[in-house]
SEKOL-256983 format. One line per field, with one value per residue (C-alpha): residue number from 1; x, y, z. Coordinates in Angstrom, 1 decimal. Example, Ala and Ser with C-alpha at 12.3 -4.5 7.8 and 13.67 -1.06 7.14 Angstrom:
<rokols>
nr	(1;2)
u	(12.3;13.7)
v	(-4.5;-1.1)
w	(7.8;7.1)
</rokols>
This chain:
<rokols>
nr	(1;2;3;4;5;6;7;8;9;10;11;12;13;14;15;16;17;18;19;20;21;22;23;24;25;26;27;28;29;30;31;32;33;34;35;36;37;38;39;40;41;42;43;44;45;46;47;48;49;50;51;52;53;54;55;56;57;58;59;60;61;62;63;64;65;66;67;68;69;70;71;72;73;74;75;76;77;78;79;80;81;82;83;84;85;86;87;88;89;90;91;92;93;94;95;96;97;98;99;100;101;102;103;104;105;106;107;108;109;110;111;112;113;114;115;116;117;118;119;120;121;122;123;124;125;126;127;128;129;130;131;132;133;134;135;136;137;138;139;140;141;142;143;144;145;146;147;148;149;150;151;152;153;154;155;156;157;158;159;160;161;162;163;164;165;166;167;168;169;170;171;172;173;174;175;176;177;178;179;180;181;182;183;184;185;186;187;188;189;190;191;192;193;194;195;196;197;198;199;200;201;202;203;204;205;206;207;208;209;210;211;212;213;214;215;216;217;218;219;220;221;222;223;224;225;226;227;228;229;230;231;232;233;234;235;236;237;238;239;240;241;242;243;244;245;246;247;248;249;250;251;252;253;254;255;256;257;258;259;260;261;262;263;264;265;266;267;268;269;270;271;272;273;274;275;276;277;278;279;280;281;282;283;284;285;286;287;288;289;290;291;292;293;294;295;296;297;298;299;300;301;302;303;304;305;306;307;308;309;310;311;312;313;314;315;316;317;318;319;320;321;322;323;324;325;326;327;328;329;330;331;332;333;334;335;336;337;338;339;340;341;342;343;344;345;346;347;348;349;350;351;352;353;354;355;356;357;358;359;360;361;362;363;364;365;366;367;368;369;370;371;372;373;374;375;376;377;378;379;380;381;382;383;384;385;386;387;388;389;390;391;392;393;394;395;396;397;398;399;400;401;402;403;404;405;406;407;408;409;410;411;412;413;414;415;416;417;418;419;420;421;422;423;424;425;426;427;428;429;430;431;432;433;434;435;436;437;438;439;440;441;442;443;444;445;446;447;448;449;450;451;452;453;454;455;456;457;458;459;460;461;462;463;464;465;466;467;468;469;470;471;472;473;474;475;476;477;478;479;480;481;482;483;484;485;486;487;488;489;490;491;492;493;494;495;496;497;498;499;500;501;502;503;504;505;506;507;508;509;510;511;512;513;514;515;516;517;518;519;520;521;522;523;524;525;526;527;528;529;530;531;532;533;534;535;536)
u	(69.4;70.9;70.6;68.2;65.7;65.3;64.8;62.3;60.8;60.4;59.0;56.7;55.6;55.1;53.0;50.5;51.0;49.9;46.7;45.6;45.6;44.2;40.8;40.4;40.1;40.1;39.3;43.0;45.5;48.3;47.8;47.1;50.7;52.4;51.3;52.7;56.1;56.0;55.1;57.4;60.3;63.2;62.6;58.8;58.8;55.1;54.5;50.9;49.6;52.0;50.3;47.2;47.8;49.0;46.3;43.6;45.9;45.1;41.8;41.2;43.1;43.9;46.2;48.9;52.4;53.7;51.8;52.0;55.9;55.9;53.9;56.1;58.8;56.9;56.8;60.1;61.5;59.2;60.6;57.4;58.9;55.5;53.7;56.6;56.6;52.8;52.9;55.7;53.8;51.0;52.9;54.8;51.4;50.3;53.0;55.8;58.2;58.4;62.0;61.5;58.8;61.8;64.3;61.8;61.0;65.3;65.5;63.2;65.1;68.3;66.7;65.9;69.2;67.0;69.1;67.0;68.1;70.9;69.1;66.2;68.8;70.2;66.5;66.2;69.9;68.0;65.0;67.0;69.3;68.6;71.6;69.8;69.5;73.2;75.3;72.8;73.7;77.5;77.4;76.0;78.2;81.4;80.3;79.9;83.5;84.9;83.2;82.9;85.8;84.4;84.0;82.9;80.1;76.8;75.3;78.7;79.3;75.2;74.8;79.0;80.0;76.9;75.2;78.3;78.0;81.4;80.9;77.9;77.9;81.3;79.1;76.5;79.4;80.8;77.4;76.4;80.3;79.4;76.7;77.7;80.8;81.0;80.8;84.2;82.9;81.3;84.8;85.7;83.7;84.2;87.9;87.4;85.4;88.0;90.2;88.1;88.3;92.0;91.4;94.2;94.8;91.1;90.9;94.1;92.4;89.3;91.0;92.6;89.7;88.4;91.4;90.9;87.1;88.4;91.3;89.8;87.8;88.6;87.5;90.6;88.7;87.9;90.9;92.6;90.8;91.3;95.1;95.3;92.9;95.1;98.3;97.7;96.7;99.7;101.6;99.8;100.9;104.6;104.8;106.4;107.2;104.1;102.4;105.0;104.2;100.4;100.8;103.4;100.0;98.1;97.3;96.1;98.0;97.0;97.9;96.7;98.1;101.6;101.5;100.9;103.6;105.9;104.9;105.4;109.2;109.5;108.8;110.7;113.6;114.1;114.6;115.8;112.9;110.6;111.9;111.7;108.0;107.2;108.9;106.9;103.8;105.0;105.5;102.3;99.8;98.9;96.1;96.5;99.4;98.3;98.9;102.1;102.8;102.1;104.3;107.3;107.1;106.9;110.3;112.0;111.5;112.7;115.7;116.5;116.7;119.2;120.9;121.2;119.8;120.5;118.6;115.3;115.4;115.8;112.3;110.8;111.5;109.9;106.9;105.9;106.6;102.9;100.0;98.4;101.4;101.4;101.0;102.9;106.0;105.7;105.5;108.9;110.4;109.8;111.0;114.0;115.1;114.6;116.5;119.1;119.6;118.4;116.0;115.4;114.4;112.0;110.4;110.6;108.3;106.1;105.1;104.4;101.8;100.6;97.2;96.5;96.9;93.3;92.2;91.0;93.3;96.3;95.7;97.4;100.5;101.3;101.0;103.3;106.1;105.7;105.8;108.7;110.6;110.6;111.8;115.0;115.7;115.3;112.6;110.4;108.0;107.3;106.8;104.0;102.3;102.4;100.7;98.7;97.0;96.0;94.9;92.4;91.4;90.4;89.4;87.7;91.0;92.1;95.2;96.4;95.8;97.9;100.5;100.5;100.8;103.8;105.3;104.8;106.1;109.1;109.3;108.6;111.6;110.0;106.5;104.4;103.2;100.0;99.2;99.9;97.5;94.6;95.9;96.1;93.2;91.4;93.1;91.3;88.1;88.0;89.2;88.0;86.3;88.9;92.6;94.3;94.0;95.3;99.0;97.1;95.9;99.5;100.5;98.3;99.8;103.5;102.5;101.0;104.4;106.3;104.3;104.7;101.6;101.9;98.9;97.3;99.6;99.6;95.2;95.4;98.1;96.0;93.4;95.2;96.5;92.7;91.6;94.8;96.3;98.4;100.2;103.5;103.7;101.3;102.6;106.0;104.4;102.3;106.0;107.2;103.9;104.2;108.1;107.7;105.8;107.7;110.6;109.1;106.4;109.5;107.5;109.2;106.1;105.7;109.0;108.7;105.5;106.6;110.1;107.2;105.7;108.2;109.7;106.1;106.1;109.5;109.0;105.3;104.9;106.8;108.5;111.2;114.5;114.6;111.9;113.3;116.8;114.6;112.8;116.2;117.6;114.8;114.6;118.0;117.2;114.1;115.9;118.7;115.6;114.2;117.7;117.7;114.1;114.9;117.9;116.4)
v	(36.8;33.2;31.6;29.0;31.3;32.8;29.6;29.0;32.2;31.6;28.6;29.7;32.6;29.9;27.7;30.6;31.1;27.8;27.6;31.0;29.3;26.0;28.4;30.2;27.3;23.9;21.2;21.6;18.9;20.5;23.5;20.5;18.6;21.7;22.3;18.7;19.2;22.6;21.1;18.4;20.1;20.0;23.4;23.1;19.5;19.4;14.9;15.4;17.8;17.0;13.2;14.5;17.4;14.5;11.7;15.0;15.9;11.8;12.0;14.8;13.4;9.3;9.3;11.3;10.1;13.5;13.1;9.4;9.9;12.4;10.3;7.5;9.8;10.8;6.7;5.9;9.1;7.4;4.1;2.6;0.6;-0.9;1.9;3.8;0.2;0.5;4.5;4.2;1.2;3.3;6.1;3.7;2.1;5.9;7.3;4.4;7.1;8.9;8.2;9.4;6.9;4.1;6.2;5.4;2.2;1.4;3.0;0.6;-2.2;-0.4;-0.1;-4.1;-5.4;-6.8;-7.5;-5.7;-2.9;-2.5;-3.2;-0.5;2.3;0.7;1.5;5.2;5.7;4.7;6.7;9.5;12.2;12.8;13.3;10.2;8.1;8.9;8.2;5.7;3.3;4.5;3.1;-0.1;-0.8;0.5;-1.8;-5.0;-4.4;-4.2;-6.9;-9.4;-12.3;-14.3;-12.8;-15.4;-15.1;-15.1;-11.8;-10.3;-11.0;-9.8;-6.7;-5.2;-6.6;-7.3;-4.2;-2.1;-1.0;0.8;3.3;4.1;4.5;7.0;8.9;9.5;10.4;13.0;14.7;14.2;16.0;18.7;19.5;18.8;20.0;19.3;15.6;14.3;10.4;11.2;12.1;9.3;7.0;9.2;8.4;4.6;4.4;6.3;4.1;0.6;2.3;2.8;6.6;7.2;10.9;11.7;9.4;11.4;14.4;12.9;11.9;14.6;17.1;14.2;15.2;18.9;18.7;16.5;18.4;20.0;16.7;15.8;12.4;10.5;7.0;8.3;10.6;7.2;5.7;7.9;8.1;5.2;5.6;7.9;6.5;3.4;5.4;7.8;4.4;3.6;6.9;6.5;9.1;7.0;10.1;11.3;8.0;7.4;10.9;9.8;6.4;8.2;10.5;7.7;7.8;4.5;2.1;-1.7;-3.9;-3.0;0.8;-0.8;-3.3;-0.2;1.5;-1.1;-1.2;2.0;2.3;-0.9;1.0;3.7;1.2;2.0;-1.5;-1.6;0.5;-1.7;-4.3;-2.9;-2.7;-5.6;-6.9;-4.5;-6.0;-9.7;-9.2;-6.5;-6.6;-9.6;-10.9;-15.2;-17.5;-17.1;-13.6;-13.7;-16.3;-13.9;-11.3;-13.6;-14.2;-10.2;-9.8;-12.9;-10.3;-7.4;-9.4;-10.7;-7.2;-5.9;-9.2;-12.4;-15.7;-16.9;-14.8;-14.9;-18.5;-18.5;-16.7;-18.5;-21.9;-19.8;-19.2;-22.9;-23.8;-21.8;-22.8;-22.7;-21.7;-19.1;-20.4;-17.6;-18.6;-21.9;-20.3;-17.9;-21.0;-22.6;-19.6;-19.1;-22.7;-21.9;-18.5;-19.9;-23.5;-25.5;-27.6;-29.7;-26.8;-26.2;-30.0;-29.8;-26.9;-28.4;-31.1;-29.4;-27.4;-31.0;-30.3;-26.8;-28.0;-28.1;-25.1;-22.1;-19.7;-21.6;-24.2;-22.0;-20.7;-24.5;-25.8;-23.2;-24.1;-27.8;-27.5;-24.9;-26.9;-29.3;-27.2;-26.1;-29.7;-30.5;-32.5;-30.4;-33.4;-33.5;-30.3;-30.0;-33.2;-31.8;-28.4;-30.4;-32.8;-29.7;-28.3;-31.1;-31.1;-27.8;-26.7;-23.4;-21.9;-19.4;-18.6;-22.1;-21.9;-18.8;-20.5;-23.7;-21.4;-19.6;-22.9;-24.3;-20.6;-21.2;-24.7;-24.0;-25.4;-29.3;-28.3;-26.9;-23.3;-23.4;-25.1;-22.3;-20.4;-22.4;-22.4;-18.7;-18.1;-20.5;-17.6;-15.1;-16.6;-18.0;-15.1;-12.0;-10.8;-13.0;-12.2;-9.2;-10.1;-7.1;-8.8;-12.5;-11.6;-10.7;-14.7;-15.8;-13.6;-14.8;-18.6;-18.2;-15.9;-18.8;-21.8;-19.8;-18.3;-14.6;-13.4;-14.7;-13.1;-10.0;-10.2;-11.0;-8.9;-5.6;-6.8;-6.6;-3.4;-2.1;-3.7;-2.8;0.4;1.2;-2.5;-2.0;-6.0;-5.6;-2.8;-4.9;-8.3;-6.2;-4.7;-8.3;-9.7;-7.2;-7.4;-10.6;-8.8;-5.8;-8.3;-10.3;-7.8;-5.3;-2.3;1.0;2.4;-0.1;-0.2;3.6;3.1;0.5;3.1;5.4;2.8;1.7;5.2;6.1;3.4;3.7;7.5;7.8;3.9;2.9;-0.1;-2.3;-1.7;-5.0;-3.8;-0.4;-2.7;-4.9;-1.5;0.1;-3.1;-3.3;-0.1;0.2;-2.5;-1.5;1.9;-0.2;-2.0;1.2;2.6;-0.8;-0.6;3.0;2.3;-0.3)
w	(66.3;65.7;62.5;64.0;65.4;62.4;60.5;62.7;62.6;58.8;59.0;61.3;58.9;56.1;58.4;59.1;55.2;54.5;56.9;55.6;52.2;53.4;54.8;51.2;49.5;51.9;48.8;47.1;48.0;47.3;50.0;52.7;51.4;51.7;55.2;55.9;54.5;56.6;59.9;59.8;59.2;61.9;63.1;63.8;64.3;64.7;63.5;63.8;62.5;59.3;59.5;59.6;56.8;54.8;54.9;54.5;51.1;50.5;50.8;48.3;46.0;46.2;43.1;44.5;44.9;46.2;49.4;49.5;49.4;51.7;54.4;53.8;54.5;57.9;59.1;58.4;60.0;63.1;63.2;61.6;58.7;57.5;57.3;55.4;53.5;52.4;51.8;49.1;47.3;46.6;45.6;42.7;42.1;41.4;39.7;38.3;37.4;40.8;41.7;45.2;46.1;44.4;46.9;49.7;49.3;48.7;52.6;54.0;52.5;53.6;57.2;57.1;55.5;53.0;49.8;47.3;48.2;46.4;43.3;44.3;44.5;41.0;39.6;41.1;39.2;36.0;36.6;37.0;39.1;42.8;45.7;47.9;44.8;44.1;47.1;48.3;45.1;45.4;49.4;48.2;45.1;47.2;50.0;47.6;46.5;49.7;51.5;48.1;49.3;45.8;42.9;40.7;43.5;41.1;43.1;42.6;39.0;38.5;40.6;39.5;36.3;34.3;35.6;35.3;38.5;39.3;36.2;36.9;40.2;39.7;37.3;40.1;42.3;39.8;39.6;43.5;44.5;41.6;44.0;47.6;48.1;51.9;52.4;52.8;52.9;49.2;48.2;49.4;47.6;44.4;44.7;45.7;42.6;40.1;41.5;40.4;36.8;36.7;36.6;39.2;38.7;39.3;42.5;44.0;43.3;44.9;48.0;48.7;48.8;51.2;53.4;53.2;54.2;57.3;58.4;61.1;62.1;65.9;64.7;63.3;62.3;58.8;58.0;58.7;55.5;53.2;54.2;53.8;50.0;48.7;49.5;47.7;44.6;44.6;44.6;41.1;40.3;41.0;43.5;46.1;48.3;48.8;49.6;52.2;53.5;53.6;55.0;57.7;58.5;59.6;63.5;64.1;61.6;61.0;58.8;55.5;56.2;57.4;54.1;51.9;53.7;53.3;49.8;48.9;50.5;48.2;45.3;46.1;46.5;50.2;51.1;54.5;55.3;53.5;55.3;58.6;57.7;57.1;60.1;62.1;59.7;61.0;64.6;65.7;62.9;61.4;62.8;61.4;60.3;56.7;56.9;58.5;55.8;53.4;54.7;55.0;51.0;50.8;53.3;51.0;48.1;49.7;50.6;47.4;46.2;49.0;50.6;48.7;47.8;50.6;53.1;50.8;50.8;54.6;54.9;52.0;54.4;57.3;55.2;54.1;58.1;58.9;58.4;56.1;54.0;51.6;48.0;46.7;48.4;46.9;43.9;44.8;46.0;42.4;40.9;42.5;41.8;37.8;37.9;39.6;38.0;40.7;39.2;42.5;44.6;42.1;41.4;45.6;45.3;42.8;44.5;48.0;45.0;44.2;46.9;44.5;40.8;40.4;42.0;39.8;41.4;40.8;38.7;35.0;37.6;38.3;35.0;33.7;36.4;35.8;32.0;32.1;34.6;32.0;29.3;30.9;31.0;27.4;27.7;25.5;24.7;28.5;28.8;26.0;27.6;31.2;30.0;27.7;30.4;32.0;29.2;28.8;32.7;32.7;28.8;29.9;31.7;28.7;30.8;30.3;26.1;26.4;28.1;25.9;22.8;23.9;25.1;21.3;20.3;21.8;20.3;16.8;15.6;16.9;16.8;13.7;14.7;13.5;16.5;18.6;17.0;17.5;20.8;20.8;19.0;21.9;24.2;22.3;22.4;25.7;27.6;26.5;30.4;32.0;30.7;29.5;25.3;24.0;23.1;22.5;18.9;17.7;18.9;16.2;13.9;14.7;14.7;10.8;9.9;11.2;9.4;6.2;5.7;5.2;4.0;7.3;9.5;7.3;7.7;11.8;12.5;10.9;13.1;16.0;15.5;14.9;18.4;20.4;18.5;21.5;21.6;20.5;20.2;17.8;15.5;15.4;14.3;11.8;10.3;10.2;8.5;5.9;5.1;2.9;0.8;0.4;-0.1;-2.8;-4.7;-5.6;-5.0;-4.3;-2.8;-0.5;1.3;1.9;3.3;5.8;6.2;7.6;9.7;11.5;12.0;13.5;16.0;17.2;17.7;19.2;20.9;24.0;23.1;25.1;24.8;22.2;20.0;20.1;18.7;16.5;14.6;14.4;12.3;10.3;9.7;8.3;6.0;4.6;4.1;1.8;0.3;-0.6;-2.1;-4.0;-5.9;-6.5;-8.2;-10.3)
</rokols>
C-alpha cells in the first residue's frame, strides 16, 4: 500500500474515532475541535464539516482561542481574508498569549502587503518558539535588508537596528534549521543572516548545506543564489579558490555574480582574469551608465595593479565621460594625483566633486582630499581651515572630527594637541553607531602625551584598552603613556612590569610591521632601564 493511502486510512480511523467520542459525550468542545482539525486535514479534505465542527466547538465554549485559531486557519486556507481577519482577533482577545492566533493574524497581513506584518511576526518571536513564527520573521527581516536602498530610512533604522532584528532573527533561524533539516531556502536565510553578523564561518557552513539539499533540484533559479551567497562569503574568508569555483558554478550569471567573480580573481591576484571579468561585467551585464561607470573605476584598479598609471588613468577618464559618473572614480582620480605628485589632477578632480561636498555620503571623503591636498603643499593653515569650514557646515558628521584630529595630529609641531583631542573626543561621542571607534579613544590619548599631560594619557589610554582589548593601537599608546613614569619615578618594579607588557603584546596581538619595530625598540630600552634601577 502507498504511503498516502495509508495516511488516509488513518486519518479516516481517527475521524470515526472522534465522532464516536463526539456521541458519548456531545457538550465537550474539545472532542468537536478535534474533529475539525481531523476533517480538514489534506488527506480527508472534508472544509465543511471541519467549519461546522469548529463554530459547534465555539458555541460550547466562546472563550476559546484554540478553535478560534483553528477556524481562522480554515478562512484563510479558503481565500477569505476577513473572516480569517475576524477569527484570529477573537482568539487574541481570548487568549493574549496564544502565539498562533499572533502567527495568524501576521499571514493575513502578509496575504495583504500590509506593513504590519513584519512587526506582527516580530511579536510572535517575543511571545515565543514556533517554526511559522520563525522563518516568517527571518523572510521579512532578510527581505528589508535586501530591498532597503536607504538606510537612514526611519522604518529601516526602527524595525533592523533599534529592534535588533538581524540577531534575532539568526537566532530563530538557528533553532528553526535545528529542527527542519530539509528546507534549503531556510539555510539560506540562516547563512544571509550569519553573514549580516560577520559570523562568516557559520554562514559558509550554512550555505553550503543549502547547496547539498538542492543538488538534485532540476530548478537552477535558487541554486543560483546561494552560489552566488556563499561565494561572496568564502571571499571574507580568504578562500579565493573556492569562491571562484562557486561563482564558476553559477548557470545563469548576471551582474552581481560576474562582479563577485571578478572580485574574487582580484583577491586572488589573478588580474588578467579579473580584468577580463569586468570587461565581460562592462560590455553584457550592466544594466545603466552608472553601473558601467562603476565598473570602469573597478577595471582602473585592476590595471593599476598589473599595467601602469597610465592605463588606469585612461579608464578613470572613460568613467567621469558617463553619466552619471561614478563618484568613486573622482575620488581615484584625486588619489592618484596625490600618490603620484600631481597636485593639479587632483584640485581638477576636486572641483568636478564641487556638486557632492554636501552630501552625507560624501561630504567627510571630500573634505579630507581638499584638506590633504593642501597639506602636501605646505599650506597647513589652509588645510585646517578647509577641514574646519566643513567641520562647522556639518557639526554632527563624526567622520569629519576624526579627520580634523588626525590632521592636527600630524601638525602638532604648529598646532597645540589638545585640540585634537577635543576633536577626537567629539569622534568618540558623536560616532559611537556610526564609525568604527575602537582606535579613536587612543587619539585622545596621544594628543594629551604630546601636550605634556601624562597622567591623562596614562588614565584614557587604560580606558581604551578596557573598551577595545584587542586594539593593538591601543596597547602601544598605553606603553608610551606609561614610559614617563617609569622614566621619572625610578622604580625597578615598574619597568619590569612594562618589560612584561610590551613582551605580551608583541607576542599574542597582531601588530603592523612598525609597531612590531616600535615594541622591539622600546623594549630593548626598558630592558637597559631595568638593568639600570637594578644596579642602583
Amino acid at each position: 500500500m502507498k504511503p498516502s493511502n495509508v495516511k488516509k486510512q488513518i486519518r479516516e480511523y481517527a475521524l470515526a474515532a472522534v465522532k464516536r467520542s463526539i456521541l458519548l459525550n456531545p457538550r465537550d468542545w474539545q472532542h468537536w475541535n478535534l474533529l475539525g482539525v481531523i476533517a480538514s486535514s489534506v488527506e480527508l479534505s472534508n472544509l465543511d464539516l471541519a467549519q461546522h465542527a469548529f463554530i459547534k466547538s465555539i458555541q460550547l465554549e466562546k472563550n476559546n482561542a484554540i478553535t478560534w485559531t483553528n477556524l481562522g486557519t480554515l478562512y484563510l486556507y479558503l481565500n477569505e481574508i476577513q473572516l480569517a481577519h475576524e477569527a484570529f482577533k477573537v482568539a487574541q482577545r481570548s487568549e493574549p498569549s496564544y502565539i498562533e492566533s499572533w502567527i495568524g493574524q501576521a499571514l493575513v497581513a502578509e496575504s495583504m502587503n500590509h506593513e504590519d506584518a513584519m512587526d506582527l511576526f516580530r511579536h510572535t518571536t517575543q511571545l515565543g518558539i514556533h517554526m511559522e513564527s520563525c522563518i516568517g520573521y527571518s523572510h521579512w527581516v532578510c527581505s528589508t535588508l535586501k530591498n532597503s536602498d536607504n538606510q537612514n530610512d526611519p522604518h529601516y533604522t526602527y524595525s533592523i537596528e533599534k529592534m535588533f532584528a538581524v540577531p534575532v532573527a539568526g537566532d530563530a533561524m538557528v533553532w528553526y534549521t535545528g529542527n527542519i533539516k530539509g528546507n534549503a531556502c531556510a539555510y539560506n536565510m540562516l547563512g544571509f543572516l550569519l553573514e549580516r553578523q560577520q559570523l562568516y564561518r557559520g554562514a559558509a557552513e550554512a550555505f553550503e548545506t543549502a547547496l547539498q539539499l538542492l543538488a538534485t533540484d532540476e530548478d537552477s533559479t535558487l541554486r543560483d543564489i546561494v552560489l552566488n551567497n556563499h561565494g561572496r562569503v568564502l571571499v571574507y574568508l580568504q578562500r579565493y579558490e573556492e569562491a571562484i569555483c562557486q561563482y564558476q558554478k553559477i548557470k545563469k550569471a548576471d551582474f552581481i555574480t560576474q562582479c563577485g567573480l571578478s572580485v574574487a580573481y582580484f583577491k586572488a591576484k589573478m588580474y588578467e582574469d579579473s580584468y577580463a571579468a569586468y570587461e565581460t561585467a562592462l560590455e553584457w551585464l550592466a544594466p545603466t551608465d552608472g553601473q558601467k561607470s562603476h565598473i570602469l573605476v573597478a577595471m582602473a584598479a585592476v590595471a593599476y595593479m598589473c599595467q601602469g598609471l597610465e592605463d588606469s588613468k585612461t579608464l578613470l577618464f572613460q568613467c567621469i565621460t558617463l553619466k552619471p559618473p561614478s563618484v568613486q572614480g573622482l575620488f581615484a582620480f584625486c588619489s592618484l594625483g596625490m600618490l603620484h605628485s600631481d597636485l593639479t589632477l587632483a584640485e581638477l578632480a576636486l572641483k568636478e566633486l564641487i556638486p557632492y561636498r554636501d552630501s552625507p555620503e560624501y561630504v567627510s571623503h571630500i573634505a579630507v582630499f581638499k584638506a590633504y591636498t593642501h597639506f602636501l603643499q605646505g599650506r597647513s593653515a589652509e588645510a585646517i581651515r578647509a577641514l574646519s569650514s566643513t567641520v562647522h557646515r556639518h557639526p554632527g558628521e563624526p567622520s569629519l572630527w576624526l579627520a580634523l584630529a588626525l590632521l592636527l595630529l600630524h601638525l602638532y609641531s604648529e598646532c597645540k594637541p589638545s585640540g585634537a583631542a577635543r576633536c577626537a573626543q567629539a569622534a568618540m561621542a558623536l560616532g559611537r553607531n556610526m564609525i568604527d571607534v575602537s582606535k579613536v579613544m587612543s587619539l585622545v590619548s596621544l594628543s594629551h602625551l604630546l601636550s605634556g599631560n601624562a597622567v591623562e594619557s596614562l588614565r584614557t589610554s587604560q580606558k581604551a584598552v578596557h573598551m577595545f582589548p584587542d586594539i593593538p593601537d591601543n596597547w602601544v599608546v598605553l606603553i608610551a603613556s606609561f614610559m614617563p613614569k617609569c622614566i621619572h619615578q625610578h622604580s625597578l618594579e615598574d619597568a619590569l612590569w612594562l618589560k612584561r607588557l610590551i613582551s605580551h603584546v608583541r607576542r599574542k596581538l597582531n601588530a603592523s610591521r612598525q609597531m612590531s619595530q616600535w615594541l622591539s625598540n622600546h623594549e630593548r630600552k626598558v630592558t637597559l632601564i631595568a638593568e639600570e634601577y637594578r644596579n642602583h
